[in-house]
C-alpha positions in Angstrom: 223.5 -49.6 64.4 221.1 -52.5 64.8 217.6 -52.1 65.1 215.4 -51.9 68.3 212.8 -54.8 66.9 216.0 -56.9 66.4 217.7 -56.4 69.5 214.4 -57.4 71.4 214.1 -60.3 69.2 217.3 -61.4 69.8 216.8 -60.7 74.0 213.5 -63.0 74.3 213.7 -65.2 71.1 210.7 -64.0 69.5 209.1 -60.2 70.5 206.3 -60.1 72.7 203.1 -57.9 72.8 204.2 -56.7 76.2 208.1 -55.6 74.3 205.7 -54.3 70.7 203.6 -52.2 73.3 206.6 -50.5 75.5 208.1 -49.9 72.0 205.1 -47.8 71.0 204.7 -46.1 74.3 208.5 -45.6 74.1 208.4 -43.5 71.1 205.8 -41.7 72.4 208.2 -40.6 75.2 210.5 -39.4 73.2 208.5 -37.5 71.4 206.9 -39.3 68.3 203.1 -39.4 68.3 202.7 -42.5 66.1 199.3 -44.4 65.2 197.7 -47.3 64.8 195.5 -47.4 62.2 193.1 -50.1 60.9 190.8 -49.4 57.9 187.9 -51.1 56.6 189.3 -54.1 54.8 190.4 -55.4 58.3 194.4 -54.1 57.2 196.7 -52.3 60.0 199.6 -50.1 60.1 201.4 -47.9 62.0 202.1 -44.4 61.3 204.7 -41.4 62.2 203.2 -39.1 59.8 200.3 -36.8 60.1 198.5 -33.7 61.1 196.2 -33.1 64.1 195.1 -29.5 66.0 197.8 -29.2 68.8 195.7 -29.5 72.2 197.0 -26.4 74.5 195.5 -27.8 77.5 196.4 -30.7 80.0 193.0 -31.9 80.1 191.9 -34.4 77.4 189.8 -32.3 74.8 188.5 -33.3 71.3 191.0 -33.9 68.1 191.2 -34.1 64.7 193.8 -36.2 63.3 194.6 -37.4 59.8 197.6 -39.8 58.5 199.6 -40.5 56.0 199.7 -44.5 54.8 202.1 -45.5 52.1 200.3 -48.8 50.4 203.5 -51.0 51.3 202.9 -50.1 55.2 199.3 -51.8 55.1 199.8 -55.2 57.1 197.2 -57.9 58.0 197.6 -57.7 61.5 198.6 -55.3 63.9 201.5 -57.2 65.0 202.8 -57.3 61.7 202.4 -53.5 61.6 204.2 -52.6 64.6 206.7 -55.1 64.1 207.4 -53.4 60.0 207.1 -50.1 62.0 209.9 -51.3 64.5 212.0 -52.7 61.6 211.3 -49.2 59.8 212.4 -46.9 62.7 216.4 -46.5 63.9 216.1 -46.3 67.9 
């Protein structure tokens, strides 16, 4: 099965920030939480893996989350992130 970030590649030519956006807010819809992360040195990635305190209430209320980055997802740009995250992730 071929790959969202290729199929949207393929549709416009080259992916947008408008297509690497609805990708992310897509995933969330179907029930991923994933996050964008940027540390220190100025690196980015994405990630699907993690721990936070569920929120039981529909109001916005304070979090705690924490992530889990493998060295290789690290990126230089948060394009690049989503985009290896899009490559990474089947639908």
């Amino acid at each position: 099965m071929e790959g969202v970030h290729d199929t949207l590649c393929k549709m416009r030519g080259r992916i947008t920030d408008t297509a690497r956006l609805d990708w992310l807010e897509w995933q969330g819809d179907k029930g991923a939480c994933p996050g964008v992360i940027n540390d220190d040195s100025g690196r980015w990635a994405v990630s699907f893996e993690g721990v936070q305190n569920v929120p039981c209430s529909r109001k916005s209320i304070d979090i705690a989350t924490s992530f889990f980055i493998k060295r290789s997802q690290w990126k230089a740009t948060i394009r690049q992130a989503i985009d290896a995250a899009m490559r990474g992730r089947k639908g």
